[in-house]
C-alpha positions in Angstrom: -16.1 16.5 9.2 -15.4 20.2 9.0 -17.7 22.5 7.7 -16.6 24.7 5.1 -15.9 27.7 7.4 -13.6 26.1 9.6 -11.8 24.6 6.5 -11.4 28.0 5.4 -9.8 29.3 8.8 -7.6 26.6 9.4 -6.2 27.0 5.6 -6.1 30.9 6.7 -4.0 29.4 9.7 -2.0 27.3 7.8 -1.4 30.1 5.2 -0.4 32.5 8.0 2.1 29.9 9.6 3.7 29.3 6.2 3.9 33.1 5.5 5.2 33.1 9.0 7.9 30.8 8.5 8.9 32.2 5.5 9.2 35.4 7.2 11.2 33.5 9.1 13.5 31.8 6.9 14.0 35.0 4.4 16.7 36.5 6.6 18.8 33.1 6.9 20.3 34.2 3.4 21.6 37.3 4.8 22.8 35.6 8.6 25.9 33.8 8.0 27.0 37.3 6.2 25.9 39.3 8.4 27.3 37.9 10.8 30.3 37.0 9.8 30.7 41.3 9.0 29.6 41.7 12.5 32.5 39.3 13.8 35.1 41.0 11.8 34.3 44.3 13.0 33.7 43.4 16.3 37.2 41.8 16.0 38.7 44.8 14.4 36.9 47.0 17.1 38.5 45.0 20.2 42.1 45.2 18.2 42.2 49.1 17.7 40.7 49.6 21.9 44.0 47.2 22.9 46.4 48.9 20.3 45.5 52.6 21.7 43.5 53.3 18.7 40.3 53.3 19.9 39.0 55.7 22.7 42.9 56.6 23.1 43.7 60.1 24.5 47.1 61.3 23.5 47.1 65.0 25.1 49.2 65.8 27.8 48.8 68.5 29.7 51.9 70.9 30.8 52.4 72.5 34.1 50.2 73.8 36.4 50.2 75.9 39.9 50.4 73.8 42.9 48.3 76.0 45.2 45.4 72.8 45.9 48.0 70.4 46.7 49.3 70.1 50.3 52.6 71.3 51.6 53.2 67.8 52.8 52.7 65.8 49.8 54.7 68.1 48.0 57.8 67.8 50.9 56.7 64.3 50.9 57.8 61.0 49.9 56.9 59.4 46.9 54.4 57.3 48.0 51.1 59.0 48.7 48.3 58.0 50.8 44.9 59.4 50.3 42.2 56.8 50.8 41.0 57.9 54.3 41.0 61.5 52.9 43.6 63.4 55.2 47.0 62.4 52.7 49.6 61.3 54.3 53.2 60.1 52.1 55.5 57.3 52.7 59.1 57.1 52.0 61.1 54.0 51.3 63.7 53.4 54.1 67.5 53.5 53.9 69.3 51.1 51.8 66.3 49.6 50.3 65.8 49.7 46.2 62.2 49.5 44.5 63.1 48.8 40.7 59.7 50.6 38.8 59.2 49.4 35.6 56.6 51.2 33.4 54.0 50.9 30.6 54.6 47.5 29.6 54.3 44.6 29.0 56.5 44.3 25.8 57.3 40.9 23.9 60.6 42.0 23.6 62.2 44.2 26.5 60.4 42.6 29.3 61.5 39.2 28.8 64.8 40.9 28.7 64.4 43.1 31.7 62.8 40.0 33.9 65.6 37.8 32.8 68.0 40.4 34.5 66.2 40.7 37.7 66.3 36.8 38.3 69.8 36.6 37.4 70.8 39.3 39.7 67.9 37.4 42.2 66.4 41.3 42.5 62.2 42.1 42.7 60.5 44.8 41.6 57.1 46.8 40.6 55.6 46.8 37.0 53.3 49.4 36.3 51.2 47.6 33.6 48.6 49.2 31.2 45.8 47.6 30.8 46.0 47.3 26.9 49.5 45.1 26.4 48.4 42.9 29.8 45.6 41.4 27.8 47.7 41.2 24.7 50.9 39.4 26.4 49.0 37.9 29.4 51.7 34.8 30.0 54.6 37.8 30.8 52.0 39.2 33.2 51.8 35.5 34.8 55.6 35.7 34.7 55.6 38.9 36.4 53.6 37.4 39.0 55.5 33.6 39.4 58.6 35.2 40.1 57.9 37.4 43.0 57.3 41.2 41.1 54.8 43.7 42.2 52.3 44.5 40.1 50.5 48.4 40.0 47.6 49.7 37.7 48.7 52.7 34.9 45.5 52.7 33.2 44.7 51.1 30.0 45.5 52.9 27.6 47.9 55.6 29.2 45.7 58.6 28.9 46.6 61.5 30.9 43.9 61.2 33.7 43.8 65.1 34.1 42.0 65.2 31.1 39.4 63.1 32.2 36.2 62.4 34.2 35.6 60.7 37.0 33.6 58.2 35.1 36.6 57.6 32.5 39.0 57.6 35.1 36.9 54.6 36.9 36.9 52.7 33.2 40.5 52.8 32.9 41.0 51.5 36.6 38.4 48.8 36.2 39.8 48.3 32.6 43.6 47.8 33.8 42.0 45.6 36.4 39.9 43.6 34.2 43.1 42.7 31.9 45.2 41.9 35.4 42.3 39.2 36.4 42.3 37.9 33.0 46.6 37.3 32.5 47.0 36.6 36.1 44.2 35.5 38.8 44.9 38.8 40.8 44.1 42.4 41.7 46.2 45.4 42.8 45.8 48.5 45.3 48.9 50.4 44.2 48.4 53.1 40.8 51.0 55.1 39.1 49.2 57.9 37.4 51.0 58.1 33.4 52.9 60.9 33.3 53.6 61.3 36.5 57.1 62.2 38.3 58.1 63.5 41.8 55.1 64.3 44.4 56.5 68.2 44.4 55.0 68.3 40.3 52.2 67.7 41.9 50.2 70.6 40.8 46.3 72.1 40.7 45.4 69.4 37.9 46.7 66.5 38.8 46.1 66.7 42.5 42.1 65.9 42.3 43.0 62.9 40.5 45.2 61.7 42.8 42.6 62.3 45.7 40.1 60.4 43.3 42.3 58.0 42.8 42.7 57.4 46.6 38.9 57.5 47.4 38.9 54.3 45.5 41.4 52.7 47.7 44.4 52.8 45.8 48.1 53.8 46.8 49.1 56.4 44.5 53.5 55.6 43.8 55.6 58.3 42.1 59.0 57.8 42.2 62.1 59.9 43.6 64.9 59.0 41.5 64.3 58.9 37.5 66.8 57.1 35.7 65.8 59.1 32.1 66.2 55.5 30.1 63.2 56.7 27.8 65.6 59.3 26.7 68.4 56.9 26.0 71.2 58.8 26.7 73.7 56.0 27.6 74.3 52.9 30.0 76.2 55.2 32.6 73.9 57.8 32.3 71.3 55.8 33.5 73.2 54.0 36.0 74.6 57.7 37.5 71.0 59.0 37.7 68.8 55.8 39.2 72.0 55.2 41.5 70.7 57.0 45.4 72.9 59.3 47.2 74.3 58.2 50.6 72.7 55.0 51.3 69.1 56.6 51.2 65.9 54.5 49.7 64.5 55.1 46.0 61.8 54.1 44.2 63.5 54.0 40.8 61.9 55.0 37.6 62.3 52.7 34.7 60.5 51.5 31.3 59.8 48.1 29.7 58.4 49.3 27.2 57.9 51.9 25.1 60.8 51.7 22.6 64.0 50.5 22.3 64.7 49.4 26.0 68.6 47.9 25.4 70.0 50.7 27.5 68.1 50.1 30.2 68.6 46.3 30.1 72.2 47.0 29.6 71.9 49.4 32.7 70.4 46.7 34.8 73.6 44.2 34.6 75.6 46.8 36.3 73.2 48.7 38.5 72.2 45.3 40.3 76.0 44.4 41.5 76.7 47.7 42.0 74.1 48.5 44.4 73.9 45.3 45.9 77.7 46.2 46.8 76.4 49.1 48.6 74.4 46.9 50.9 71.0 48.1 49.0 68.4 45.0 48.6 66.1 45.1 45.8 62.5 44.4 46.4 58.9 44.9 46.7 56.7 48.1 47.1 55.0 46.8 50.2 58.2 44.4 51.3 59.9 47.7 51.6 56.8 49.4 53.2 56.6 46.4 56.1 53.1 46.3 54.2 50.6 43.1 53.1 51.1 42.4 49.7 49.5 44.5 47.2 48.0 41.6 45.2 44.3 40.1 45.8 43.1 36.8 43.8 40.5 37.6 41.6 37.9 34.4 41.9 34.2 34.1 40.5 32.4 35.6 37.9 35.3 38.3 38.2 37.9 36.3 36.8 36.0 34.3 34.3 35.0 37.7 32.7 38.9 38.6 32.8 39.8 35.4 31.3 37.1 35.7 28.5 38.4 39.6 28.1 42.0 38.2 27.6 41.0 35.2 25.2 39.0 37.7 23.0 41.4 39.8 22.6 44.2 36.8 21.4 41.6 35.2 19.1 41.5 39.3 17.9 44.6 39.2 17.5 45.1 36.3 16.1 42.7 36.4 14.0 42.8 40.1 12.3 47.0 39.4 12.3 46.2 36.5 9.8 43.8 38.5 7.9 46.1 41.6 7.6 49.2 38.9 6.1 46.0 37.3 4.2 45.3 41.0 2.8 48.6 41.9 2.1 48.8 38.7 0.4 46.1 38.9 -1.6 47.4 42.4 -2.5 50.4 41.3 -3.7 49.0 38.9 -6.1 46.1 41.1 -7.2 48.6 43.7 -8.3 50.9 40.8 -10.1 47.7 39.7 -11.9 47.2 43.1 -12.8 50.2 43.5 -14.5 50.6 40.4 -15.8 46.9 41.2 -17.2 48.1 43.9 -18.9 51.3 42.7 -20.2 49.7 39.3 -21.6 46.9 41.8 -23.2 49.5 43.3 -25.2 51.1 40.5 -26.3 47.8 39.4 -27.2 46.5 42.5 -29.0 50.1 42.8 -30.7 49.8 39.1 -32.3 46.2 39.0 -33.4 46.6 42.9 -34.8 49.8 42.4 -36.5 48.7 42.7 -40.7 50.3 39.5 -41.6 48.4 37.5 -38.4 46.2 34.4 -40.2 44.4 31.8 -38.5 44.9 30.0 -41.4 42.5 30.0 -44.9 39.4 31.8 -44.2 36.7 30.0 -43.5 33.3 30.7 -46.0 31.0 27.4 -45.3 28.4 27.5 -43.3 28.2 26.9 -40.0 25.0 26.6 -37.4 23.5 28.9 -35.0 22.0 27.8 -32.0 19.6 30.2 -30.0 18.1 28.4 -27.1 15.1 30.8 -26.0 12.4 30.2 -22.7 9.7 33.1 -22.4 12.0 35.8 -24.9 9.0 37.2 -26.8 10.5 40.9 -26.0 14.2 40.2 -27.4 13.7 37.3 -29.6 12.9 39.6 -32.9 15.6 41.9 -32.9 18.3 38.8 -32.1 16.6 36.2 -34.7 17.1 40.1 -37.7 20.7 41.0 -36.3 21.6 36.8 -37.3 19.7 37.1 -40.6 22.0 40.6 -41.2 25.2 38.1 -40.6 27.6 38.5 -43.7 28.5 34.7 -43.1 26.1 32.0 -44.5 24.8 30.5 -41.4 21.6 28.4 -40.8 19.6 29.8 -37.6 17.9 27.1 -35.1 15.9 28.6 -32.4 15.2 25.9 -29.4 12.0 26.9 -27.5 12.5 25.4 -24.4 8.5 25.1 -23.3 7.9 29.0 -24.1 4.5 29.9 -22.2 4.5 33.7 -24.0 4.5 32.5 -27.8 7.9 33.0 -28.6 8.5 30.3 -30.9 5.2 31.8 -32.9 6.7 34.8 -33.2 9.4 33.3 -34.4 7.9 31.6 -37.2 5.4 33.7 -38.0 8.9 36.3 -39.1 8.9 33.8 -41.8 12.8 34.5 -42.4 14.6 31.9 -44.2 17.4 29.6 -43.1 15.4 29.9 -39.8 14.0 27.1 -38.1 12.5 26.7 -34.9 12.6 23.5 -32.6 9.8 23.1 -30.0 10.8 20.8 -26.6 8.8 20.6 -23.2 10.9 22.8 -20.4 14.0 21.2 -20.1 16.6 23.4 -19.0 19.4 25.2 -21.5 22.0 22.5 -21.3 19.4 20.3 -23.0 18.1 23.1 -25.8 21.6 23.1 -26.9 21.8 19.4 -27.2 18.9 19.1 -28.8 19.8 22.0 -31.2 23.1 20.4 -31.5 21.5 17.4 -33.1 19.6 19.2 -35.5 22.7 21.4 -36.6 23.6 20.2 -40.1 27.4 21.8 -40.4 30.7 21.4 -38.3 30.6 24.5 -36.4 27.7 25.4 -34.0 27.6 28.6 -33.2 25.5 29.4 -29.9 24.0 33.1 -28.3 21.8 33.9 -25.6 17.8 34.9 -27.0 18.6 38.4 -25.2 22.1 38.9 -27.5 22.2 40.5 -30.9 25.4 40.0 -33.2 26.6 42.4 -35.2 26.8 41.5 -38.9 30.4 40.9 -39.0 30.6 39.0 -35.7 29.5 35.3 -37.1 32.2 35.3 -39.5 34.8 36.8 -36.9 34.0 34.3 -34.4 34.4 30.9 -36.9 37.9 32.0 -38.1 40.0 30.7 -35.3 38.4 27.3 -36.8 40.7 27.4 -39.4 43.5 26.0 -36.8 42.6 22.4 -36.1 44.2 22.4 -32.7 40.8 25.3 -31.7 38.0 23.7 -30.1 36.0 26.8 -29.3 36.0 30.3 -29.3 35.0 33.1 -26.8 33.4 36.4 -28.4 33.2 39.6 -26.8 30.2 40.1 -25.2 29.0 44.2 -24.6 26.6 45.0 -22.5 24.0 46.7 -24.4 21.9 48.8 -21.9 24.9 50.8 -20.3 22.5 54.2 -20.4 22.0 53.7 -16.1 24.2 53.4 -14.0 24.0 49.8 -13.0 24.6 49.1 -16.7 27.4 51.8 -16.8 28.8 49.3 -13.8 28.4 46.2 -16.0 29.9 47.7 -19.0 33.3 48.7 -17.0 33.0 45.1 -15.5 32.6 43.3 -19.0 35.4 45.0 -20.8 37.8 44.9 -17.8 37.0 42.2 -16.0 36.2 39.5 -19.3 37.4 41.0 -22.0 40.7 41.8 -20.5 41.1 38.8 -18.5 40.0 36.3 -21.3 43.4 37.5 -23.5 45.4 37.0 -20.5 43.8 33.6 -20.2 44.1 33.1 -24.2 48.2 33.7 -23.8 48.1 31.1 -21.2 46.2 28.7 -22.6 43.8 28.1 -19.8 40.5 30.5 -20.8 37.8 29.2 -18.1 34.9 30.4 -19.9 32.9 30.2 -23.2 30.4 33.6 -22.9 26.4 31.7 -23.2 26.3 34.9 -25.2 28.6 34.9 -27.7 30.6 31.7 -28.4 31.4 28.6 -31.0 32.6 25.6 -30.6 33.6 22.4 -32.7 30.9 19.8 -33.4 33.9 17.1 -32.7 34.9 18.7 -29.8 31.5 18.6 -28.4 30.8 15.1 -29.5 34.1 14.1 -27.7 33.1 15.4 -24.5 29.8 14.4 -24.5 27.7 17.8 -25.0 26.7 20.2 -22.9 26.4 19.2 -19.6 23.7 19.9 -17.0 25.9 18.8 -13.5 26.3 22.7 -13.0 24.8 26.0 -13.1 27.7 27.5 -15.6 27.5 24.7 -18.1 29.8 27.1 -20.8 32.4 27.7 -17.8 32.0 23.3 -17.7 31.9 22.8 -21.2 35.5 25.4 -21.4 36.9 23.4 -19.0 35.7 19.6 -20.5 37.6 21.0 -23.9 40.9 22.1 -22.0 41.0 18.6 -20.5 40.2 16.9 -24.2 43.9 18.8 -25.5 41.9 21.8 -27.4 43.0 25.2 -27.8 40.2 27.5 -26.7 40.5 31.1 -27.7 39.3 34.9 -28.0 37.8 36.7 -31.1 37.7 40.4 -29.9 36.0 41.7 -33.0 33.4 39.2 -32.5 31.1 41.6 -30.4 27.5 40.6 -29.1 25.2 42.6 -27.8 24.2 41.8 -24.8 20.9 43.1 -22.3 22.8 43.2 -18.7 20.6 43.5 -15.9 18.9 46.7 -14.6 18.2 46.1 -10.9 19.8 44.4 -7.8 17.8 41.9 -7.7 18.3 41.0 -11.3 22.1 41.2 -10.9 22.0 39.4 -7.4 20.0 36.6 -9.4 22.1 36.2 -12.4 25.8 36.5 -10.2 24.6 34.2 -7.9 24.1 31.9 -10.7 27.4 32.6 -12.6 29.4 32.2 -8.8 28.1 29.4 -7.7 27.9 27.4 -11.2 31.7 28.3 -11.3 32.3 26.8 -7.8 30.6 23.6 -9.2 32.4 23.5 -12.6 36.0 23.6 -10.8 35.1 21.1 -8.3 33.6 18.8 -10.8 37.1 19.2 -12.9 38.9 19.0 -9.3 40.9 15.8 -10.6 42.6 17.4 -13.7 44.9 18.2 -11.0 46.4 15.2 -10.6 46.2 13.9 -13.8 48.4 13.8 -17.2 48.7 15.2 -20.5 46.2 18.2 -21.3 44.4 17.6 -18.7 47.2 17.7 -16.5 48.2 20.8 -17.6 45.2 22.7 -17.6 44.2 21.2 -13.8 48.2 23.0 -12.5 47.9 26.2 -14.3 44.6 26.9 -15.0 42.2 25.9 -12.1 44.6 27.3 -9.8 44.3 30.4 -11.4 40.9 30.9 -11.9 39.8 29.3 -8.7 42.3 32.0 -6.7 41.1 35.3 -8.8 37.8 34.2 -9.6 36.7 32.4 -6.4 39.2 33.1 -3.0 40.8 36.2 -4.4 37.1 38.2 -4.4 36.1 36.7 -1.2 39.6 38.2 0.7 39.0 41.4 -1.4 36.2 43.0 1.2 39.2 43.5 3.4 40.1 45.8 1.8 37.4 48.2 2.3 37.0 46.9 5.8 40.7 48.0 6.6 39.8 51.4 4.7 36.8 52.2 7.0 38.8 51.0 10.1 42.4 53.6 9.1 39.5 56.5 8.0 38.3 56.6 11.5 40.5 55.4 13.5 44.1 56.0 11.3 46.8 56.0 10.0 44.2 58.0 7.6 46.6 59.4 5.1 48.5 56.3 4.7 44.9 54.2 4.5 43.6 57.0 1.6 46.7 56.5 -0.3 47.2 53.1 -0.4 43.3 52.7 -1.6 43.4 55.4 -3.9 47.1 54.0 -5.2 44.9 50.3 -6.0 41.9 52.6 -7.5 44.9 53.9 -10.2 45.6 50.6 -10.9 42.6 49.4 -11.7 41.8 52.8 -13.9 44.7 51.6 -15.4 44.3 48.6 -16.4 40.2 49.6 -17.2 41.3 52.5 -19.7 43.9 50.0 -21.4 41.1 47.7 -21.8 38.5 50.3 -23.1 41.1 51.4 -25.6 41.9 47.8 -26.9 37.9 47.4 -27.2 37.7 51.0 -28.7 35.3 52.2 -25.9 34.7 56.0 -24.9 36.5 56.6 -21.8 33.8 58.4 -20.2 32.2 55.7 -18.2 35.4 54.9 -16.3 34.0 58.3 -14.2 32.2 55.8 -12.2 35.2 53.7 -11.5 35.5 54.5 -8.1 31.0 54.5 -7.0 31.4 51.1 -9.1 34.4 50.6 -6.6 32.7 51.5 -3.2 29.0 50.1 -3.9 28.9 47.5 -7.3 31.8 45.5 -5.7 30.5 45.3 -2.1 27.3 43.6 -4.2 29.5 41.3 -5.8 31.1 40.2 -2.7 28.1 39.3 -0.7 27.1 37.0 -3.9 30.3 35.3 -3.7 29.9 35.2 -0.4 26.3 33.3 -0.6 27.6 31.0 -3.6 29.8 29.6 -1.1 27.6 29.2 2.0 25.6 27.6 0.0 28.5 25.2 -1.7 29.6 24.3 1.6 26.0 23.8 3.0 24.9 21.3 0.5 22.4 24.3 -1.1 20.8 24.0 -4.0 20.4 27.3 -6.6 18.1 27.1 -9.2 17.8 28.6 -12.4 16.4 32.0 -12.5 14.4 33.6 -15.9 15.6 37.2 -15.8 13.0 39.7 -16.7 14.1 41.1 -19.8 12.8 44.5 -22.0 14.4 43.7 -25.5 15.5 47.6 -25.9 19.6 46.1 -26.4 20.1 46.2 -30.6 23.5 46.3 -32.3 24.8 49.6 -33.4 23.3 50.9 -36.6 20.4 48.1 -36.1 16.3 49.0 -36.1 14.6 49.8 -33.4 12.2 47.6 -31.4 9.8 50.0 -31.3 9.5 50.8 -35.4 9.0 47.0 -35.7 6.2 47.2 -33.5 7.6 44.3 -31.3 7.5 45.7 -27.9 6.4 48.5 -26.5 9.5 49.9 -24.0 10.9 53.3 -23.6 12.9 55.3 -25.4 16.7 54.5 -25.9 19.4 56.1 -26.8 21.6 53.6 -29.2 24.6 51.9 -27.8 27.8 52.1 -29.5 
């Protein structure tokens, strides 16, 4: 038996290995996300080094003297020789053609320009870059199946005068690197970009060139320049790459670069032409009586090109589908704004219009449920802003196993037509059951404990009721605490992104969502689809959707305003949107089959869950692309054009959130934090999306969270918390 002491160290060790592997496990929340970010830039990263927009050097540099460079290279030929240190140049012998092709290669032209050379059975070099060999590797192995040279001209075409030693050696190895990955092979023979006839050779470019040779490469210029890159014609290029009296040429061409149909066209009638002349087309080193210039790449050398070259087509791939998924989701962002703001309208125009009736008003009673765990601080001031309501009501508050006396404090108020109903902890889907069955009128009525209503909003929210076809009705729910800025956040976010949308969704006839806050329904719509149901997280997002499927018509009060207290730190918000996320994953997969079925079911499963489960679920988890694309085009461009296209999606989005601030009557001034909420709130919101579905598609449970709450929120023109002595919290201004 232990004693006592060495119970107590191995529960210290056992404590310290939990605390360990919770340490441990804590981070797990934030890996797939993390890394998932981290893949996506790295992805981003690779795309912008192989499109020239990473590390690229676009300055060329203009003449120099040619005082350094010796007499014979600049008499020489145009092949130039400085590995063992004394330069020597080589010339192509009489009658022999060596077809240069550079900085490709290009999907489209070099097909083009291959296809010529086997039809008119001619060789030639390409001078690849580095950066389109890894991103067309099967024209590289082309090259190489049918008989063409292959020569380095860097990776991303920098002029090499510019730069060090050390970056020269990177693009060298780089270019080299993307040759092993496309095609098994090395090569010894460079062509610096840039570059023309060895007499430009001048004080800046020389070094480079003995650099160059110092790490064994043959240096090739050329000696006849067709000009193709400045298009000037078909027999303008065939006059200038044609040699004069029988001599050898190495021919300057492109594959890339532009539009190349000149030079294609040029091709089909320099080949006969020369080949008339008795000139044979062929190889850099076939001409030079020289080995070949091409080494196989085997080993850990060539499975590091091959990985190089499949990165960099999953990059591809991969951030081409995300930039068509972006522009996408663009597109239909944009639609849904506008068709937000014209189904608003129509909304606002109907429901405002003087003669508009939902039918005879309604005056009898109807029942208010307040289900309420551990809401001593807010309980008060919502249990007085119901027994202000101009419309009789009767007021039943379900303590769901309170552990801070709230339902004492709620009797001891002593108000009548209040009631309180005591159950052990059971969750808020059963409160409102069980204050469902002790509701004695037709209409139940049901609020959050943290909401106040404003006197008028009972009686706004039970008039849709007069229509028979109206299940339910959504209020609109304010955020009450809007005084910081997380609030101001919240408030743009509940009057743009609720209010807003539930009118749009009220047109169509497909509102997802019943606010917990500020909502009523039909006690014979709730009977027929059996109550509130705890299967999810969102059960008014479930129960909305359970009446859409039972045929009712589910609709928006706007002067029904609640009160609401939104929360005031991250972690609050994190706890609460996780909730709301995930609870809506889990409402529209439970619904999933409406889909397929018939009737009103039928029609709210095609129009509605498609709709809310692309804006409200895939929609926001595309939408980080969008600042991911911003922060790529602000540092590595097109800047201007990335600026305006975010600011031209900020002005529609101020847009649309001043339209809906003036339809809710709000004061315009905390749209100035439209675009902070813009650049920090919605990266927040994307990461809980994010989370909701990692843990959806991981089988995770989420459960509920109490959120800390300081009962300061009141209706306007209500009494403060702190003259009724309820709680003691800080000062307020009102909120209006």
């Amino acid at each position: 038996m232990n004693s006592p002491a060495t119970r107590g160290r191995n529960g210290r060790k056992k404590r310290k290995a939990s605390h360990g592997r919770s340490r441990l496990r804590l981070p797990m929340r934030y890996l797939l996300p993390t890394t998932l970010l981290v893949a996506l830039l790295a992805m981003l990263m690779l795309r912008g080094y192989v499109h020239s927009e990473i590390l690229a050097d676009h300055r060329v540099r203009g003449a120099d003297r040619s005082t350094e460079v010796p007499k014979d290279v600049l008499t020489g030929g145009p092949v130039i020789d400085a590995r063992s240190g004394d330069a020597k140049t080589l010339r192509i012998p009489d009658r022999r053609i060596v077809l240069t092709f550079d900085d490709g290669p290009d999907p489209v032209w070099t097909p083009k320009v291959l296809d010529k050379l086997k039809e008119h059975d001619a060789h030639g070099v390409f001078f690849v870059t580095g950066n389109m060999a890894a991103r067309h590797p099967d024209l590289v192995r082309r090259m190489v199946e049918e008989g063409h040279e292959l020569g380095l001209h860097t990776f991303n075409h920098p002029d090499l005068s510019y730069q060090s030693t050390a970056r020269i050696d990177w693009e060298l190895s780089q270019n080299q690197l993307a040759l092993a990955g496309a095609a098994g092979i090395r090569t010894s023979i460079f062509r610096p970009p840039y570059s023309s006839f060895s007499d430009a050779m001048d004080n800046k470019s020389w070094p480079v060139t003995e650099y160059i040779g110092s790490r064994g490469y043959l240096t090739v210029v050329n000696d006849t320049d067709s000009e193709d890159w400045k298009r000037p014609g078909v027999p303008a290029i065939v006059e200038r790459a044609t040699p004069k009296n029988g001599k050898g040429a190495i021919i300057l061409m492109h594959d890339s670069g532009g539009d190349r149909s000149q030079t294609v066209a040029a091709l089909d009638t320099l080949l006969p032409d020369l080949k008339e002349k008795g000139y044979t087309f062929t190889r850099l080193t076939t001409a030079l009586d020289a080995s070949s210039a091409h080494t196989p790449v085997t080993g850990f050398a060539l499975w590091k090109g091959k990985a190089f070259v499949s990165a960099v087509a999953v990059s591809e791939r991969i951030t081409g589908v995300l930039v068509v998924g972006l522009a996408v989701i663009g597109a239909l962002v944009l639609a849904r704004f506008g068709l937000m703001l014209l189904l608003s309208f129509l909304h606002a125009r109907k429901v405002r219009r003087a003669n508009f009736s939902w039918g005879e008003p309604l005056s009898r009673p109807v029942s208010v449920l307040v289900p309420a765990y551990n809401e001593r601080e807010c309980i008060e001031a919502t249990v007085r802003s119901l027994a202000a309501s101009e419309h009789p009501i009767e007021i039943i508050v379900i303590d769901d196993g309170s552990t801070d006396g709230t339902a004492d404090l709620v009797e001891a108020m002593r108000l009548p037509r209040v009631r309180v109903v005591r159950q052990q902890n059971a969750g808020k889907p059963a409160a409102l059951n069980n204050g469902i069955r002790h509701a004695r009128y037709d209409i139940v009525v049901m609020m959050d404990g943290d909401t106040v209503f404003e006197p008028a909003t009972v009686r706004e929210l039970v008039q849709p009721f007069a229509d028979p076809r109206v299940g339910a009705v959504a209020g609109n729910a304010k955020v009450g605490n809007r005084d910081s800025l997380i609030g101001a956040w919240q408030h743009i976010e509940y009057v743009m992104g609720f209010n807003l949308d539930r009118r749009m969704y009220d047109v169509l006839g497909c509102m997802p969502t019943i606010p917990g806050a500020v909502g009523a329904f039909r006690r014979e719509a709730l009977e027929r689809v059996g109550g509130m149901s705890e299967d999810t997280l969102a059960e008014d997002t479930d129960i909305t959707m359970a009446l859409h499927r039972d045929g009712w018509r589910v609709v928006y009060a706007e002067n029904a305003r609640a009160w609401t207290e939104a929360p005031e730190s991250v972690q609050q918000l994190w706890s609460q949107r996780y909730r709301w996320s995930y609870g809506t994953m889990q409402a529209i997969w439970k619904h999933r089959r409406a889909v397929i079925e018939r009737g009103p079911s039928g029609r709210f499963g095609r129009v509605g869950l498609p709709f809310v489960s692309l804006f409200m679920v895939v929609a926001p988890l595309l939408a980080p692309l969008i600042d991911v694309f911003l922060l790529y085009g602000l540092v590595f461009g097109p800047t201007g054009k990335t600026v305006a296209a975010w600011f031209g999606v900020l002005v529609v989005q101020a847009v649309c959130a001043a339209y809906a601030f003036r339809l809710d009557k709000e004061r315009m001034t905390h749209l100035l934090s439209l675009p902070l909420q813009q650049i920090l709130y919605r990266q927040l919101m994307y990461v809980v999306l994010l989370q909701s579905w990692i843990t959806a598609l991981t089988g995770g449970r989420l459960r509920w969270q109490k959120l800390r709450r300081t009962g300061a929120v009141e209706a306007p023109g209500g009494v403060s918390a702190q003259r009724r002595g309820t709680a003691s919290v800080p000062e307020r201004r009102p909120v209006g």
